[in-house]
C-alpha positions in Angstrom: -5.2 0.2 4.3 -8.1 0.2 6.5 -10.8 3.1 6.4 -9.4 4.9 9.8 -11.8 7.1 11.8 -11.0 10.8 13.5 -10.1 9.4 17.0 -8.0 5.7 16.0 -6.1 8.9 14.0 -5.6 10.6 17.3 -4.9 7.7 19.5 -2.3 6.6 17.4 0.3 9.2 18.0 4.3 8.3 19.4 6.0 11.2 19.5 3.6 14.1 20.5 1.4 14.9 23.7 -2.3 13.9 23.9 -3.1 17.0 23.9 -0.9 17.7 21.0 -2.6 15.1 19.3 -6.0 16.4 20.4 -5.3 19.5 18.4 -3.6 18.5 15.4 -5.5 18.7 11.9 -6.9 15.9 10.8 -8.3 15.9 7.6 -12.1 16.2 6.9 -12.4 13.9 3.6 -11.1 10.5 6.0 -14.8 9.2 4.0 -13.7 10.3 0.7 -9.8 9.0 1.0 -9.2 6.2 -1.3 -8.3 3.9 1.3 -7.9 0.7 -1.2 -4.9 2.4 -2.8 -3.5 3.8 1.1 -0.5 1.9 2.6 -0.2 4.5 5.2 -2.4 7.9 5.6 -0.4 10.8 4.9 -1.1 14.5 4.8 -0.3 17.9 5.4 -1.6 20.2 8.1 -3.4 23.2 5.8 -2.9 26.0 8.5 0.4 25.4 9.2 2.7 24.8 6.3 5.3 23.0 8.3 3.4 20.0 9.7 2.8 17.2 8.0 1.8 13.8 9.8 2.0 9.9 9.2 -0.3 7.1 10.2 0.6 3.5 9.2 -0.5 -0.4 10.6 2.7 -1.6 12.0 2.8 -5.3 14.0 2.4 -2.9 17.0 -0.7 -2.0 15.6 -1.5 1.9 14.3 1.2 4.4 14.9 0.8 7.9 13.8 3.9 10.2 13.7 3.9 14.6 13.7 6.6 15.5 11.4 8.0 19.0 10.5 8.4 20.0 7.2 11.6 22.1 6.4 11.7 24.6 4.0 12.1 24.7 0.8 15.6 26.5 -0.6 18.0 26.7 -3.2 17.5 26.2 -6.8 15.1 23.5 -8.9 16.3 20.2 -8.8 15.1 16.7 -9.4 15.1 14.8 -6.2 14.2 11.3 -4.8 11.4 10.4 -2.3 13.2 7.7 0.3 9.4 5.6 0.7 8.4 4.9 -3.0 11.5 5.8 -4.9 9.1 8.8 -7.2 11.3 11.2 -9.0 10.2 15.0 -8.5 11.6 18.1 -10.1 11.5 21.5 -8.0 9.6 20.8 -4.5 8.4 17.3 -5.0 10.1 16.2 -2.4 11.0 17.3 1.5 12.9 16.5 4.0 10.6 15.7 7.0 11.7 15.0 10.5 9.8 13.4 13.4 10.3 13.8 16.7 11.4 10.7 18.5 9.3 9.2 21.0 9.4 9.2 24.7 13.3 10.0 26.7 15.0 10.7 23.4 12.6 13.0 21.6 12.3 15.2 25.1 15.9 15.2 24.6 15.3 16.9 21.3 16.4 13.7 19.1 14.9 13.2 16.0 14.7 11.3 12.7 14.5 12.1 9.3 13.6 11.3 5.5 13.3 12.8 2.2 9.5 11.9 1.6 7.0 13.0 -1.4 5.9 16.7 -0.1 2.0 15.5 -0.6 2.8 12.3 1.3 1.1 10.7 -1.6 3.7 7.4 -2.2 0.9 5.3 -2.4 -0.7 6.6 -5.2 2.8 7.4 -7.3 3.6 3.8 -7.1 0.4 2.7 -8.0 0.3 5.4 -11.2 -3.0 7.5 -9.3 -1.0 10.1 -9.8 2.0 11.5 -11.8 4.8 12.5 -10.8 6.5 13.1 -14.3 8.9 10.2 -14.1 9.1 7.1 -12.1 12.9 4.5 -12.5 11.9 1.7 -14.5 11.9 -1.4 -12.4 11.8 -5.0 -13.1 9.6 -5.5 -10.1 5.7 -6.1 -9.4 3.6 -3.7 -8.0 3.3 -5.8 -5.2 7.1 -5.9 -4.4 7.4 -2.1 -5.1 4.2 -1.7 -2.1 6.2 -4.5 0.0 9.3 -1.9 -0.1 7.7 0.8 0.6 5.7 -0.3 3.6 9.2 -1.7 4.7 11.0 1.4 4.6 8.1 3.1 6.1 7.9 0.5 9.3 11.5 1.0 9.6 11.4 5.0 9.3 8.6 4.4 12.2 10.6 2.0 14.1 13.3 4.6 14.3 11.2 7.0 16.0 9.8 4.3 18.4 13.1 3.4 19.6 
């Protein structure tokens, strides 16, 4: 991915306000990210626990996403992330939901996925970071990124539509 700046991060969001967007956290380190191992910029919001928010390169061009975060409950268990496929025991994983854009968000529509709780994908496929256990694949790493940029264009494409 391409090193984005503060305001292309801003600009790019479907399914919020400009205002909202004008207020959201973005994070501080975008110069210390390691954009060569991004496929899409991911984080969570630091003051508010239950925002998280997506930014990826679609054929549209950059589309960012607010997402809520739901909470965490029940007992440990191992679960799945939907975009890279990473394994997590306890809360690894969350079930995010966006907001969808325009008519059908105001209507209070939505769409969701379970997705690594860091929003770190990128760097569990490419082993930057461990997640404890990953499926063993036949695959390259370069099909596994294919895949998950796929699912995440189409996660996007839902909340577009």
């Amino acid at each position: 991915m391409q090193p984005l700046t503060e305001s292309a991060i801003r600009a790019s969001f479907v399914n919020c306000t400009k205002g909202e967007a004008k207020r959201l956290a973005v994070p501080k380190d975008l110069a210390e990210r390691p954009w060569g191992d991004l496929d899409f910029l991911g984080w969570r919001d630091g003051s508010a626990t239950e925002r998280a928010y997506l930014v990826a390169e679609s054929g549209a061009g950059l589309v960012g996403v607010a997402l809520r975060v739901a909470p965490q409950t029940g007992r440990v268990r191992r679960s799945m992330c939907s975009f890279c496929l990473t394994t997590h025991t306890g809360d690894g994983v969350s079930l995010m939901t966006a907001r969808k854009a325009g008519k059908d968000g105001r209507q209070g529509n939505s769409v969701g996925a379970y997705i690594c709780t860091d929003l770190a994908c990128s760097l569990y496929l490419r082993g930057k970071k461990n997640a404890g256990r990953r499926i063993d694949e036949s695959i390259t790493l370069a099909e596994k990124v294919e895949r998950t940029l796929a699912t995440v264009t189409a996660f996007l494409h839902k909340v577009v539509e």
